[in-house]
Each structure stands twice: as structure tokens, then as C-alpha cells.
N, C-alpha and C positions, 0 to 999 in steps of 0.2 A: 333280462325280461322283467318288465315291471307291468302287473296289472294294471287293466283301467281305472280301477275301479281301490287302488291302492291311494296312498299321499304320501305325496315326498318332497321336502321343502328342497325347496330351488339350491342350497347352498350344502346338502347333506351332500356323501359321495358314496357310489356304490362303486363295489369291484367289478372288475370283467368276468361273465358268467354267475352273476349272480342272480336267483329269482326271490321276486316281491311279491308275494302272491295277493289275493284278495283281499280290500279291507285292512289291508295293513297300515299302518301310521309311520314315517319314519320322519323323525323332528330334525327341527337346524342344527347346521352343524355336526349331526353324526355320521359317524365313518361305520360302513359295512366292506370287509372285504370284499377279495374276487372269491367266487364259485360257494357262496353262501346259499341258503336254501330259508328264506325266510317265510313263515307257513298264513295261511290267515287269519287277520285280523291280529296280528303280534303288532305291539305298541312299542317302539324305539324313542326313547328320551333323548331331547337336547344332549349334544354332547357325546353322547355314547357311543363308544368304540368298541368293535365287533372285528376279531382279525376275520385270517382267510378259513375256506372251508368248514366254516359253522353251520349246523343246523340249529333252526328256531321253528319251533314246533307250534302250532296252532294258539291264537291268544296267549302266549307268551307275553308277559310286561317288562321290558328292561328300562329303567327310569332312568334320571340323569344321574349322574355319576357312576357310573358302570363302566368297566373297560370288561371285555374278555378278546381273550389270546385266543391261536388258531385252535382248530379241530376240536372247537366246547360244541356237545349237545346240547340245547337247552329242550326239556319236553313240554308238551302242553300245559299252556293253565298253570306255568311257572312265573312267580312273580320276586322283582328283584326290587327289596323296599327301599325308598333312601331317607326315612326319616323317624328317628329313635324314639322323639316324642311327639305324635301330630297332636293337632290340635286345629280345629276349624274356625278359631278365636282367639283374641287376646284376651287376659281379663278385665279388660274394660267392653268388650263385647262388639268390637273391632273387628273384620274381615280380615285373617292373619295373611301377609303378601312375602315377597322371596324375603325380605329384609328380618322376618320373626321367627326364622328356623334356620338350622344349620345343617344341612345337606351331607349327609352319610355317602363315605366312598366305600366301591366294593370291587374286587377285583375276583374275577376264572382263570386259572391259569390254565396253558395248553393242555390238551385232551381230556381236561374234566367234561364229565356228565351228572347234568339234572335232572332229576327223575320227573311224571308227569305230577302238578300240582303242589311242588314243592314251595315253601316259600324263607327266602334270604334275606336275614334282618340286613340293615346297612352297616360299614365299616369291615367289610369282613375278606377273610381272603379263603379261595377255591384253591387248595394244592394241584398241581399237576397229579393229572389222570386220575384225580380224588372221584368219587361215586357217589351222590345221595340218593337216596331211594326216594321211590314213588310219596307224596305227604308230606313229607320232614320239612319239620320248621329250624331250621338252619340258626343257632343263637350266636355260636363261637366260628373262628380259623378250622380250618378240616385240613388236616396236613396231606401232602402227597400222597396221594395212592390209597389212602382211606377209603372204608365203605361205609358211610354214616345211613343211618335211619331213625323215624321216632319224632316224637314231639317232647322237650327240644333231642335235636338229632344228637344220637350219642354211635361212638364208635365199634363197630363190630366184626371188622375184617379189617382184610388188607388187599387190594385190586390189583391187577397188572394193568400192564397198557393194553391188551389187546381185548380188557374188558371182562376178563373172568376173574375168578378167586384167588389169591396166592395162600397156599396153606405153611405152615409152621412144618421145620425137618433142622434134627440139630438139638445139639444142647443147650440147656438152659441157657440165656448172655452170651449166645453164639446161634441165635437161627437165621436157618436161610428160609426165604419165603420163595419156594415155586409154584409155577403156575403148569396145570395140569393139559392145558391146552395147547402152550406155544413152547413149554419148556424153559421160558427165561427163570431165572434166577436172580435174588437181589436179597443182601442182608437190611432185617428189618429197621426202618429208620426209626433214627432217633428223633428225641422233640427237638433238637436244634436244630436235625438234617430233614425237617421232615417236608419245608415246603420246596426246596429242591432237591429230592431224591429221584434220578431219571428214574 
């Protein structure tokens, strides 16, 4: 289902079951899954790939160089930057064009969620089932299953997949992080294991 009243370049591809809602933008060449929920007015950049079963929440910006994997929330009035140093001129006082900047890449990996208002400097990677809260300006890597917040976002949990809190049980350099809700269990990742930790 694509609104009327949405734009979708002739050459982007949407999945089966997926909704465009109002006012939305989606540019050349990018890929939305199947059974996505893209909300109004969300800006999809050239290029940008969106797996299956995403939600994109209202004015949401994902710019060019963006990929995200399946089952990312993204919340409202979430913007994903892609460029480190803008600039609306050269210093000769030039109209800057694609040729005068260098295009930041950013990656979501599956079941991360964006809080509403967040925003994601470029270059950066979203661990699997990572959490930023509502605001956070996102500056580094958030490793798996992370719950960041804050301006720049800093680390203050650990999440499961089902979206709640995993708490600390165990001795020191031997905890297990459970989750109070589903019961799973996972020893706490390390910085090397952290953007793939299921």
C-alpha cells in the first residue's frame, strides 16, 4: 500500500506488504523490504536499504548511505546524518555539489531500536538489538544489546532481544545478564564480541 499522496521513484523497490504512508519520500534506487511500516512524511535517501519488517515512525530521515537489517524500529523525528563536516560552500564561496564531501556510511543491525528524536552521526554501526533512547546524539559504535542515552550517548545497560533490561547475577568476570521478562540468559559481551552477540 502506497499512499497518494507519498513519492516513490520509479526505480526504488518495495517489499510485499509493505505500507508508504503519507508524504513520504522514498528516492532512487532504495530497497524497502516486505511487510515494513513506513510512517508519514519519513525521507528515504538514494540508495538506502531497509530489510524486512521495519518500522519507520513518522518524519523519520534515513539519508543516503544507510543500510538497516531486518526488524530495526526506527522512532519518530529520527535522523540518520551522512555527512561529518557539512558545509553549504566551498571556500571560494562555491555551491558545495556531491563531488566536495564524502558521504558517511551507517549501518542497524537486526532488531536494534531508535528511540523518538534521536540522532546518528555517520559512519557508525547499530549492534544487534542495541537500544537508544528517546534524544541521544549517537557519536560512536553501540555494541550489541546496549542501552545508550544522553548527549553524546553513553552506555547504561544491557537489553535483551525482547526489549527489556538484562540485569547483572554472578561473580565478578563471570556475569550472566538475565532478562526479567522472557528469562533468557547471555554472558556479558565483550568489546570484541559485542556487535555480534545473539
Amino acid at each position: 500500500m502506497i499512499a497518494a499522496s507519498a513519492v516513490v521513484a520509479s526505480d526504488a523497490v518495495i517489499g510485499a506488504g509493505t505500507r508508504v504512508w503519507h508524504f513520504a519520500q522514498v528516492r532512487e534506487g532504495a530497497r524497502i523490504g516486505k511487510e515494513c511500516n513506513v510512517g508519514k512524511g519519513v525521507y528515504v535517501g538514494a540508495g538506502v536499504i531497509v530489510g524486512d519488517r521495519c518500522k519507520i515512525e513518522n518524519n523519520a530521515s534515513l539519508f543516503e548511505g544507510l543500510t538497516v537489517e531486518d526488524g530495526v524500529f526506527i522512532g519518530p523525528h529520527v535522523v540518520f546524518t551522512n555527512d561529518r563536516r557539512p558545509r553549504a560552500t566551498n571556500p571560494d564561496g562555491s555551491l558545495q555539489t556531491a563531488d566536495d564531501w564524502e558521504m558517511g556510511r551507517s549501518t542497524v543491525r537486526r532488531g536494534a531500536s531508535i528511540g523518538a528524536g534521536a540522532v546518528i552521526i555517520p559512519g557508525l554501526e547499530i549492534g544487534r538489538y542495541a537500544m537508544i533512547g528517546a534524544g541521544a546524539v549517537v557519536t560512536r559504535d553501540v555494541p550489541a544489546h546496549a542501552l545508550v542515552v544522553g548527549n553524546p550517548a553513553r552506555q547504561i545497560g544491557w537489553i535483551c532481544a525482547c526489549g527489556r533490561e538484562r540485569v547483572d547475577h554472578g561473580p565478578r568476570g563471570d556475569e550472566v545478564l538475565h532478562c526479567a521478562r522472557c528469562g533468557s540468559a547471555a554472558s556479558r559481551p565483550t568489546a570484541r564480541a559485542a556487535s555480534t552477540t545473539p
